[in-house]
C-alpha positions as CSV (number, residue, x, y, z in Angstrom):
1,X,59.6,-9.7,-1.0
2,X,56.4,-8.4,-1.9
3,X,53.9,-7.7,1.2
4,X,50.4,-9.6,1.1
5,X,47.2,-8.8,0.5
6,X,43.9,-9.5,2.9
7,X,41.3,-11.3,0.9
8,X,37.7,-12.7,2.2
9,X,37.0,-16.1,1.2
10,X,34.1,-16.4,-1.4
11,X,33.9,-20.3,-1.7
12,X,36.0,-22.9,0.2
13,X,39.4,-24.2,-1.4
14,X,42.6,-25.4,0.3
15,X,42.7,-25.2,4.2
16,X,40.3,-22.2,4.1
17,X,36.4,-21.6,4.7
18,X,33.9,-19.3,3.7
19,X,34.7,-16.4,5.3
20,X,37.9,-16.6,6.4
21,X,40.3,-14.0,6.1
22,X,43.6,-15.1,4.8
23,X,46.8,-13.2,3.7
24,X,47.6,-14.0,0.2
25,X,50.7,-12.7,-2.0
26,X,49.8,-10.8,-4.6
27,X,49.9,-12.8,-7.1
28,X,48.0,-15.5,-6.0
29,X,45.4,-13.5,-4.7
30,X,44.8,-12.2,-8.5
31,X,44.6,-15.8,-9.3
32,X,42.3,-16.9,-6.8
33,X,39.6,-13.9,-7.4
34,X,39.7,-14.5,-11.2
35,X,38.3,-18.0,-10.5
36,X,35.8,-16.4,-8.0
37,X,37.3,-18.1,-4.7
38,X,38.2,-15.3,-3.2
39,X,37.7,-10.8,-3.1
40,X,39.7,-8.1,-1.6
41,X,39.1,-7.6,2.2
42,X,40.3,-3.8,1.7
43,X,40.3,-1.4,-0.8
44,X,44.2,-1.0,-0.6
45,X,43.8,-5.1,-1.3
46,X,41.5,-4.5,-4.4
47,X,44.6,-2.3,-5.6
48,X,47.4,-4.2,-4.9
49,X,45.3,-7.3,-6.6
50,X,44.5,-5.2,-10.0
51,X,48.4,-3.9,-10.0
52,X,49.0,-7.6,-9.9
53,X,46.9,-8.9,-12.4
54,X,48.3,-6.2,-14.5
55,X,50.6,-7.0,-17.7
56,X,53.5,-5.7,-17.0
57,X,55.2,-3.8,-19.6
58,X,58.8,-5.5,-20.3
């Protein structure tokens, strides 16, 4: 189980708001601030986010 990551909503999608300040898995979080719905709440979140959207070497 991976732990989540605190983003800030950017523009409203889903159930959320501008503003809010939901926690996201990793993965989708990467997702979500590619599109420009949502950024890292944290510097340890704007990590975790770019170790997600990573490549990972298999």
């Amino acid at each position: 189980m991976s732990k989540k990551v605190k983003v800030e909503v950017a523009v409203p999608f889903e159930r959320y708001k501008i503003g809010d300040t939901p926690s996201l898995a990793p993965q989708k979080a990467a997702a979500l601030e590619k599109q420009g719905l949502v950024k890292p709440a944290t510097k340890t979140a704007e990590k975790q986010i770019a170790k997600a959207a990573a490549p990972s070497a298999v």
